[in-house]
C-alpha positions in Angstrom: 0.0 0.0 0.0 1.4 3.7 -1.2 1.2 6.1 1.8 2.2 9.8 1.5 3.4 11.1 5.3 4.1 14.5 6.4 5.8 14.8 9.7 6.7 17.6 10.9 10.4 18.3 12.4 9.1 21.0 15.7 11.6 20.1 18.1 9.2 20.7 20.6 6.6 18.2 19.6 6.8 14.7 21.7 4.5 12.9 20.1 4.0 12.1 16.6 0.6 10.5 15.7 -0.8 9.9 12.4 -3.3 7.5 10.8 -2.3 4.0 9.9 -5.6 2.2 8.4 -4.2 -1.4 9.1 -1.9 -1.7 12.2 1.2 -3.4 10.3 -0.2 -3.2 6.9 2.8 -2.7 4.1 3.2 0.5 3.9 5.3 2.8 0.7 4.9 6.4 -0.4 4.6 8.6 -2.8 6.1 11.9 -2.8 4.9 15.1 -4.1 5.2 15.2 -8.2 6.6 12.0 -9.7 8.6 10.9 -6.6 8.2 7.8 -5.1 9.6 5.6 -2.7 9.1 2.1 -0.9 10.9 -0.8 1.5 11.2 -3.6 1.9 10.0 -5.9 4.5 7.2 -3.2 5.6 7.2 -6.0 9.1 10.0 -7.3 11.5 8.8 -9.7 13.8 12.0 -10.6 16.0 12.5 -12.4 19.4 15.9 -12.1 21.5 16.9 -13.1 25.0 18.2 -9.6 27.4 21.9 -8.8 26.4 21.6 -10.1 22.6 22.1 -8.6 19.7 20.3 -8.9 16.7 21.0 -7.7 13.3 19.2 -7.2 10.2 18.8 -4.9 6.9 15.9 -2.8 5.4 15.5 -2.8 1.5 14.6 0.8 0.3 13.2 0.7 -3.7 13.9 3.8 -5.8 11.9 3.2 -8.7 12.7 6.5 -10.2 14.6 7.3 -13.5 17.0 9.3 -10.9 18.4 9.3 -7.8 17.5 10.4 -4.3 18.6 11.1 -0.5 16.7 9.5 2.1 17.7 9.7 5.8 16.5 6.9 8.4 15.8 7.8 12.0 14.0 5.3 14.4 10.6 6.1 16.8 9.0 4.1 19.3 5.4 2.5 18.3 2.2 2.8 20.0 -1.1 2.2 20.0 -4.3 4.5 19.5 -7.9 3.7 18.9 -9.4 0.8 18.0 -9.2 0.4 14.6 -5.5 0.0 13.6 -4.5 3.3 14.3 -1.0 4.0 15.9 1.2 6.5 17.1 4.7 6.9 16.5 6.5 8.5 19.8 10.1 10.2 18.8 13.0 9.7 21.9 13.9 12.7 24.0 17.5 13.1 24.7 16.6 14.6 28.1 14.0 11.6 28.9 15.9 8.8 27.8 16.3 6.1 30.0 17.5 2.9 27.8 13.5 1.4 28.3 12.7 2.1 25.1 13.2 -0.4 21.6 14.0 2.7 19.6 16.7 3.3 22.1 18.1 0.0 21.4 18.3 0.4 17.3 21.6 1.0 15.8 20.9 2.9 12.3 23.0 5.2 10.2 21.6 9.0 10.6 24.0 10.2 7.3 22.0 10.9 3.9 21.8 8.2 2.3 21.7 8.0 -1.8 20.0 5.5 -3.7 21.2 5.4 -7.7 18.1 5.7 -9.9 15.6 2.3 -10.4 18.0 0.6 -8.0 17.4 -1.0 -4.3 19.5 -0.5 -1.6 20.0 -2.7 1.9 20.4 -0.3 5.1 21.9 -2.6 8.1 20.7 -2.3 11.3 21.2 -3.7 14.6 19.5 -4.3 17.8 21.1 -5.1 21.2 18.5 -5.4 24.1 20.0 -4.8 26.5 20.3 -7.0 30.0 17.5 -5.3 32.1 15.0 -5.1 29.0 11.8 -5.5 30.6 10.0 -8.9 29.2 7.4 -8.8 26.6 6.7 -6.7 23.6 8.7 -3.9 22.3 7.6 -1.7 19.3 9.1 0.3 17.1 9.1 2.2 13.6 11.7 2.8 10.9 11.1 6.0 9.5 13.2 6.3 6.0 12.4 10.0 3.9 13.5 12.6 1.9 16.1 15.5 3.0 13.6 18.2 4.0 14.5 21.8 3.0 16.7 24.0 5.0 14.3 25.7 7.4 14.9 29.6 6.5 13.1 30.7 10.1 13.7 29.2 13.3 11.2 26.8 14.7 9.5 26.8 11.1 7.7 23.6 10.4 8.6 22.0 7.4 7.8 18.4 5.7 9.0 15.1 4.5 8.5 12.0 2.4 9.2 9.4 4.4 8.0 5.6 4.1 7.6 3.1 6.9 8.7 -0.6 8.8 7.9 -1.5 11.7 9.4 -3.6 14.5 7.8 -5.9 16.9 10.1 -7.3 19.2 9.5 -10.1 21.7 12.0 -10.6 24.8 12.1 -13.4 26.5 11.6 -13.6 30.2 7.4 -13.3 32.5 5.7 -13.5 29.5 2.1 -13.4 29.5 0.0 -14.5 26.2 -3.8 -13.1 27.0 -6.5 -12.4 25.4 -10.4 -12.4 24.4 -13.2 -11.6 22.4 -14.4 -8.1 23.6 -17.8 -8.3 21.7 -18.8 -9.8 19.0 -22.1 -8.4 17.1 -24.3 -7.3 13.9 -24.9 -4.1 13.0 -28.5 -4.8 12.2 -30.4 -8.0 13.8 -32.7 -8.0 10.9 -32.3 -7.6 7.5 -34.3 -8.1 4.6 -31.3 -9.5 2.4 -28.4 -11.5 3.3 -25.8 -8.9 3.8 -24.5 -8.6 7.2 -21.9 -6.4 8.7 -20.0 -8.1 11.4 -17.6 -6.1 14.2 -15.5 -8.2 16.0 -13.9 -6.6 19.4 -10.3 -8.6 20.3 -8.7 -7.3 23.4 -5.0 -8.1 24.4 -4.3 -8.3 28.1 -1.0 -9.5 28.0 2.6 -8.0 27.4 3.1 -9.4 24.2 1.4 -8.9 20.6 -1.0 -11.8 19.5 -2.5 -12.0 16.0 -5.6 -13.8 16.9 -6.3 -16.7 13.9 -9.8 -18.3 12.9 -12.8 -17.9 11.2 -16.6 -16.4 11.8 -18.9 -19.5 10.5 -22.3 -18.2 9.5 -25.4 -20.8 8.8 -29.2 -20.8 8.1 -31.5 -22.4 10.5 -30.9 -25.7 8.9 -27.6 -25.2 9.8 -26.3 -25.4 6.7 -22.7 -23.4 6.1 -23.9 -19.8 4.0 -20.2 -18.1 4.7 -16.8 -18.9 6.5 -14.8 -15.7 6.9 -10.9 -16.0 7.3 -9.9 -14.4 10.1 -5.6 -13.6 9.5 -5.0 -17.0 8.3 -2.3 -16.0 5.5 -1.5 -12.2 7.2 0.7 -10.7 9.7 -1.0 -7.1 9.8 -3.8 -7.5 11.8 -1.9 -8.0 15.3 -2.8 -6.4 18.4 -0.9 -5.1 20.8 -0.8 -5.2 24.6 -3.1 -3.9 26.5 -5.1 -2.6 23.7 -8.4 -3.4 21.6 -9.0 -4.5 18.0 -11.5 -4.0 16.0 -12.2 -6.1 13.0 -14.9 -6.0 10.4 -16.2 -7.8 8.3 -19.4 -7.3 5.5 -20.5 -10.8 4.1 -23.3 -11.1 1.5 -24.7 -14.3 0.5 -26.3 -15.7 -2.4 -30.3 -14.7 -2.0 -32.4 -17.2 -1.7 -36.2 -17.7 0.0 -35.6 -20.8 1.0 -32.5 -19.4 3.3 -35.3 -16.6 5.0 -35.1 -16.9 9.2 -33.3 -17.0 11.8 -29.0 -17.1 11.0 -26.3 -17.8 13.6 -22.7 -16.6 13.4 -20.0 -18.3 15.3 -16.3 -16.8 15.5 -13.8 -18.9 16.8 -9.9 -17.3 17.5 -6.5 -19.0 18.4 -3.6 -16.7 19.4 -0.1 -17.7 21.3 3.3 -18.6 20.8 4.2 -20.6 23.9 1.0 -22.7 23.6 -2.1 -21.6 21.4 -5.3 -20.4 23.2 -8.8 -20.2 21.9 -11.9 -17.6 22.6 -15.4 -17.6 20.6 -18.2 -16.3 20.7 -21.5 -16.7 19.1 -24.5 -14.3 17.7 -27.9 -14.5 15.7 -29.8 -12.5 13.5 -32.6 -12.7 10.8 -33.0 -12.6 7.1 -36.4 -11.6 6.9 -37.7 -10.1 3.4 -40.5 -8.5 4.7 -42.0 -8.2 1.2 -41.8 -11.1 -0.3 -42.8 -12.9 3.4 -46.3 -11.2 2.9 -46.9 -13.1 -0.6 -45.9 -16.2 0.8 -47.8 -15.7 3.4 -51.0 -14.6 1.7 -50.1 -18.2 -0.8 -50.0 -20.4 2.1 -53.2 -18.8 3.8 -55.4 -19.3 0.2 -53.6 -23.5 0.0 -54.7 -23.7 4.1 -58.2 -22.1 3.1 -58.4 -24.0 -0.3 -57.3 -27.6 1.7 -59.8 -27.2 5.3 -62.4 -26.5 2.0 -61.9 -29.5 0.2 -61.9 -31.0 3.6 -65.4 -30.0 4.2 -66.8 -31.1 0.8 -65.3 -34.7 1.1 -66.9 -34.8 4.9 -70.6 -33.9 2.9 -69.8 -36.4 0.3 -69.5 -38.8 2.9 -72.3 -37.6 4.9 -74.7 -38.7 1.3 -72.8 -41.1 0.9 -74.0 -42.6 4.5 -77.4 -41.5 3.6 -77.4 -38.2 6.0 -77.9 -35.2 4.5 -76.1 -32.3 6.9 -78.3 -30.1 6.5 -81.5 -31.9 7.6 -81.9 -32.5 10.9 -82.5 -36.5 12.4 -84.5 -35.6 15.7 -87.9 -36.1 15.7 -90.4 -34.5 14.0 -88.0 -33.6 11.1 -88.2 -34.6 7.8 -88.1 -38.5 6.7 -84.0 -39.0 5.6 -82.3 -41.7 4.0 -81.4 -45.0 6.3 -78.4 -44.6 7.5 -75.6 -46.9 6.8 -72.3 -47.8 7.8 -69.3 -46.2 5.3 -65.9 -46.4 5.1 -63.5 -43.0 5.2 -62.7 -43.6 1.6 -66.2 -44.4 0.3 -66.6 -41.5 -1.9 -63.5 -42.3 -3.9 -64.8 -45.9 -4.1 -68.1 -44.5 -5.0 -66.6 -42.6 -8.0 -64.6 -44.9 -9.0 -67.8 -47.2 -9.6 -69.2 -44.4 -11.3 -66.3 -44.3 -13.9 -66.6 -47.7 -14.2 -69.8 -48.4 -15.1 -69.7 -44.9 -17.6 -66.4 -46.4 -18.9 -68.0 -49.6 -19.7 -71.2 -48.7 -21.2 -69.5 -47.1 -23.8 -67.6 -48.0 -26.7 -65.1 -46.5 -29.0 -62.2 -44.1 -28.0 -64.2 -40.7 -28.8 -67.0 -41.7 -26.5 -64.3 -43.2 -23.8 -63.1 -39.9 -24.4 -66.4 -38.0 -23.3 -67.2 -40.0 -21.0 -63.7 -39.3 -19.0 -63.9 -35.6 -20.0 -68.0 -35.8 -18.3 -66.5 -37.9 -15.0 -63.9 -34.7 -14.5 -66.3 -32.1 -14.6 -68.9 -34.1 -12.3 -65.5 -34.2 -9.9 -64.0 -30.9 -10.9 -64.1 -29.7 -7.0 -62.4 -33.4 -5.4 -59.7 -33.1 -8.6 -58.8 -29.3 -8.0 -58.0 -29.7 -4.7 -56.0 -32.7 -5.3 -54.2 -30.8 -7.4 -53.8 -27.8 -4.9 -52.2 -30.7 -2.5 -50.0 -32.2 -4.9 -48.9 -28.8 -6.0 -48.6 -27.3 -2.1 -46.4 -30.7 -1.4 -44.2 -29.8 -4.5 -43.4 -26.3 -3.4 -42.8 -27.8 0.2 -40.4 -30.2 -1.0 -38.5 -27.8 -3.1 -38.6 -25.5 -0.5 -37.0 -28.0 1.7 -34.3 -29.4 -0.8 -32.8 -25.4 -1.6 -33.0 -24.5 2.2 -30.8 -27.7 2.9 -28.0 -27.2 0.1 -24.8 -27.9 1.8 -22.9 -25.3 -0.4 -23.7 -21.3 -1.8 -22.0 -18.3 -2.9 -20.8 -15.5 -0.8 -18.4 -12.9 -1.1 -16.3 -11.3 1.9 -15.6 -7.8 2.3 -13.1 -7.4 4.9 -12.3 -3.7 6.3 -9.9 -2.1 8.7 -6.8 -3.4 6.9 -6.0 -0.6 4.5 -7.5 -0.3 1.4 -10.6 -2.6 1.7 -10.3 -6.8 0.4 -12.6 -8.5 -1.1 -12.7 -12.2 -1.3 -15.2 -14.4 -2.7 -16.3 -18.1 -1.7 -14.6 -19.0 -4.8 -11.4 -18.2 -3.6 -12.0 -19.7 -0.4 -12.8 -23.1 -2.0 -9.5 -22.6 -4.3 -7.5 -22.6 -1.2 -8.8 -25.5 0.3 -8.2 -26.9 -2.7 -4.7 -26.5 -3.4 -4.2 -27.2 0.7 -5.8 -30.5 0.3 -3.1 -31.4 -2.7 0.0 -30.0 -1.1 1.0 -28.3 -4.3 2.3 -24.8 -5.0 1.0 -24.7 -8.6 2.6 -20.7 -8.6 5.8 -22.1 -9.8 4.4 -24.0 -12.9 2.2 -20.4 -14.4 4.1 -19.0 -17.4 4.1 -15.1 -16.6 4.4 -14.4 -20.4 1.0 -15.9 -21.1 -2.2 -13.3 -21.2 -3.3 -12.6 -17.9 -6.8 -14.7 -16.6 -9.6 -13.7 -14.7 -12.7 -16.3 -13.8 -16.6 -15.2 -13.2 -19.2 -18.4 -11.6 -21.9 -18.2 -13.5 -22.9 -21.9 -13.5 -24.5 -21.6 -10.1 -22.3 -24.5 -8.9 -20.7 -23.8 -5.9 -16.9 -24.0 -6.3 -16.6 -25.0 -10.3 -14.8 -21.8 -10.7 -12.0 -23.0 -8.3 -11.7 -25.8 -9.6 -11.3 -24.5 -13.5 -9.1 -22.2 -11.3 -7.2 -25.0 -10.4 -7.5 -27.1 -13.6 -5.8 -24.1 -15.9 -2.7 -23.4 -13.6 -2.0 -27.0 -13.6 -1.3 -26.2 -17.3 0.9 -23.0 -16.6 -1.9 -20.7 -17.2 -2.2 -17.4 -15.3 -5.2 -16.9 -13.8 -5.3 -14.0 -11.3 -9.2 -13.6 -9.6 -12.0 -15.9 -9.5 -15.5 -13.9 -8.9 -19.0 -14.9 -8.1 -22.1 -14.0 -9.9 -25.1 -14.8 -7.9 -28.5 -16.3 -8.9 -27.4 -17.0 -12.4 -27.2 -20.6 -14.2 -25.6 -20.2 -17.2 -25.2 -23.9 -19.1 -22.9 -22.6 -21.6 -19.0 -21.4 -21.1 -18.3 -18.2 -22.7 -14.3 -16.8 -23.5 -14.4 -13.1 -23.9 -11.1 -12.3 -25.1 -9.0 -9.0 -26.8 -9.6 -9.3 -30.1 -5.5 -9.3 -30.9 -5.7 -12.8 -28.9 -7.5 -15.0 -30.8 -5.2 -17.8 -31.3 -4.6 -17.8 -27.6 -8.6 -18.1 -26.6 -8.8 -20.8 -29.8 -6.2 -23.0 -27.8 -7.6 -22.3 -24.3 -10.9 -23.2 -25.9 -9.7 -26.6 -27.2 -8.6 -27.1 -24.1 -12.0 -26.4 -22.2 -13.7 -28.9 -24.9 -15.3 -26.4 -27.2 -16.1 -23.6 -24.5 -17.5 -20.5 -26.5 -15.6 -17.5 -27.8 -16.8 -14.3 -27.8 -14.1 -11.0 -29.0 -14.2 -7.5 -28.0 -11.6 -4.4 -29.0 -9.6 -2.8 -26.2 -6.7 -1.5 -24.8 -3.4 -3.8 -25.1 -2.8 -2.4 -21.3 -5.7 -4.1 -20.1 -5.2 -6.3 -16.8 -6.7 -8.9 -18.0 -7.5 -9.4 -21.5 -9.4 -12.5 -21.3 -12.4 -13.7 -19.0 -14.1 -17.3 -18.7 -17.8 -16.8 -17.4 -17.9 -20.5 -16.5 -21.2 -22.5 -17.3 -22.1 -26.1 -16.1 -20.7 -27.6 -19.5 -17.6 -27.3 -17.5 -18.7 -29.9 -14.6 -17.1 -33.0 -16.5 -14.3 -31.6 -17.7 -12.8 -29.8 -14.5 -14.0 -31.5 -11.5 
């Protein structure tokens, strides 16, 4: 990430504070105009016993067509806020004390010249010294440009200057502590499947701890709708002692109205060095489309009004059936009825079956057969349409029931708080476990001279991108996103390629088994020139 920093050189200032979005994300800068400027590692996570020294070197990048002058100095690292913020705390000559791990830091102070679209390595040391108080130590390496001469005294003046930090642990009473503060929603009910989540870790110990996991989210069916990754593969969302985190996170799943209710969220965290703890914590909230619920509500009242109605009419079929009419009373003095007899539950189906029978029977040839079943329909029309309604209710129950209980959907993460804002989609996620489960690093096989790949889902099978994903780097090709496109089906694989490549997409298309091709004029900068919208023609030949 390009950062452009101004501090400010008052000698009376003690504090230096600025905005870091992403405690211990990488951080480079951009001067004013065409300068710019960056390092290398932006992280150094080191651990040394009191009274050893430890040694390293900082790559600085000048990717300009000339050279510069950059001076290092060194500041102690500090916490502020919640949200990744930090604050970078310059040492006092008059207040030093030999406490501090910017105290410790042996770094040249001389300008420092870096030959044009060159990199250059600037040693450092660090000697902790015997009574180094246990625990964690931080500190930043501020590297910028020479500032102007300041023509007034106690003028403030500016500088370009680009960042590393340093986390250092020293051995000794070390305590590894920690919890989840809160965990929540910022709304319990929502009438999609987007949900923010804020996740509160506090640090009670004397060490940093990058808490590790996932936040598990399922319907009421408790089927898996969303697993957020919680720094599995980063080292910039640490938190330091005796401070809070806050993490957040927007998921948004693949709508559905099977997937309507109630939605639990579980987040589960390890953190530690000298033995890994756990903490969770668990929520709920509700996808309710309040729209949409009313129609289906309204449906489901008409099929319960339709059904106790159908129920009534066979109960006064039977009733004749029996020879009691319910609307003529049996007590005395009433009019003469029917005798009764005794009747089965199913007697007016028997009944018209005999009917049909003997109608079926009496006639001959298929046009009167014909009549006579169209005749035995209409005599039944009201028994018939509510078997219908019942066969037809049980159908939408059953689908209902089949897409609330499918084990796998789309999602896509939105993860914020680190910097520029990432966004991950299931896809990805299933890639992962994908190339975890087979132990390969298929980055070493991709030919970086081959056009660039990106992937769209449009099959409406969960994890067929990956897979293609998988399937095309296995044959050195570069693929470099996988994306979801939600509530789509698409049977058919489409190649839109740069119209310049067509020789390329005719041999990628070969190798998909005749996947489509489809040509459009652009830029011969483009990222990526060339995007497969997957279809489910792709099912036998990638998975």
């Amino acid at each position: 990430m390009i950062l452009t920093l101004k501090i400010q050189k008052n000698r009376i200032l003690l504090t230096i504070s600025f905005i870091l979005f992403g405690l211990f994300l990488p951080l480079q800068s951009y001067a004013q105009g065409a300068l710019s400027l960056s390092v290398s590692p932006t992280i150094f996570d080191m651990s040394a016993n009191p009274s050893q020294e430890w040694t390293s070197f900082v790559r600085v990048i000048n990717p300009n067509p000339y050279e510069i002058k950059v001076y290092a100095n060194v500041v102690n690292f500090a916490p502020q806020g919640e949200s990744g913020q930090g604050k970078f705390i310059p040492i006092v000559d008059e207040e030093a004390e030999g406490q501090t791990i910017a105290e410790w830091i042996d770094i040249t102070k001389d300008e420092i010249t870096i030959p044009p679209e060159e990199t250059l390595e600037i040693p450092f040391s660090v000697l902790v010294p015997e009574n180094a108080p246990p625990g964690g130590h931080f500190a930043a390496l501020l590297i910028g440009t020479k500032p102007p001469e300041k023509s007034v005294q106690n003028k403030v003046v500016t500088s370009q200057i680009v960042t590393t930090l340093m986390f250092l642990r020293v051995t000794g009473d070390i305590t590894e502590s920690g919890n989840i503060r809160s965990f929540r929603t910022t709304k319990s009910v929502l009438e999609q499947p987007q949900a923010t989540f804020e996740l509160r870790f506090e640090n009670s110990g004397n060490v940093h701890v990058l808490p590790q996991g996932e936040i598990v989210i399922k319907n009421m069916w408790g089927q898996d709708r969303g697993s957020i990754p919680i720094n599995r593969t980063s080292l910039y969302g640490n938190v330091l002692p005796q401070s809070v985190r806050n993490y957040s996170f927007t998921w948004t799943g693949e709508w559905s109205l099977s997937d309507i209710g109630r939605y639990t969220a579980v987040a589960t965290l390890a953190y530690g060095q000298d033995g890994r703890k756990s903490a969770s914590s668990e929520i709920s909230f509700w996808v309710i489309p309040w729209k949409i619920l009313l129609t289906v509500f309204f449906v489901i009242s008409l099929l319960i009004y339709l059904f106790t109605l159908g129920i009534k009419i066979y109960i006064r079929r039977m009733f004749m059936v029996a020879g009691l009419s319910p609307t003529i009373s049996n007590s005395k003095g009433g009019l003469p009825v029917k005798s009764l007899r005794r009747v089965s539950v199913v007697a007016p189906l028997e009944e018209g079956m005999l009917d049909l029978r003997e109608r079926w029977g009496s006639n001959e040839g298929i046009g009167n057969k014909v009549s006579v079943l169209l005749n035995f329909l209409s005599s039944y029309r009201v028994f018939f349409s509510f078997l219908l309604l019942a066969l037809i209710f049980i159908l939408i129950l059953t689908l209902y029931v089949r897409s609330a209980t499918v084990s796998d959907r789309a999602f896509n993460i939105k993860m914020e708080g680190l910097g520029d804002a990432v966004n991950i989609s299931s896809e990805e996620l299933k890639y992962q476990e994908i190339i975890e489960e087979k132990g390969e690093d298929l980055s070493t096989n991709i030919d970086n001279s081959l056009p660039k790949i990106a992937i769209v889902n449009r099959s409406g099978v969960s994890g067929l991108g990956a897979n293609l994903r998988v399937f095309l780097e296995s044959a050195s090709y570069d693929v470099v996103g996988i994306e979801n496109e939600f509530n789509s089906s698409e049977k058919n694989t489409v190649i839109v390629y740069r119209s310049d490549l067509v020789d390329f997409a005719l041999q990628l298309s070969e190798k998909m088994q005749g996947a489509l091709l489809s040509s459009f004029d652009g830029q011969d900068n483009i990222e990526t020139p060339i995007t497969i919208y997957v279809g489910q023609d792709l099912k036998n030949v990638v998975q």
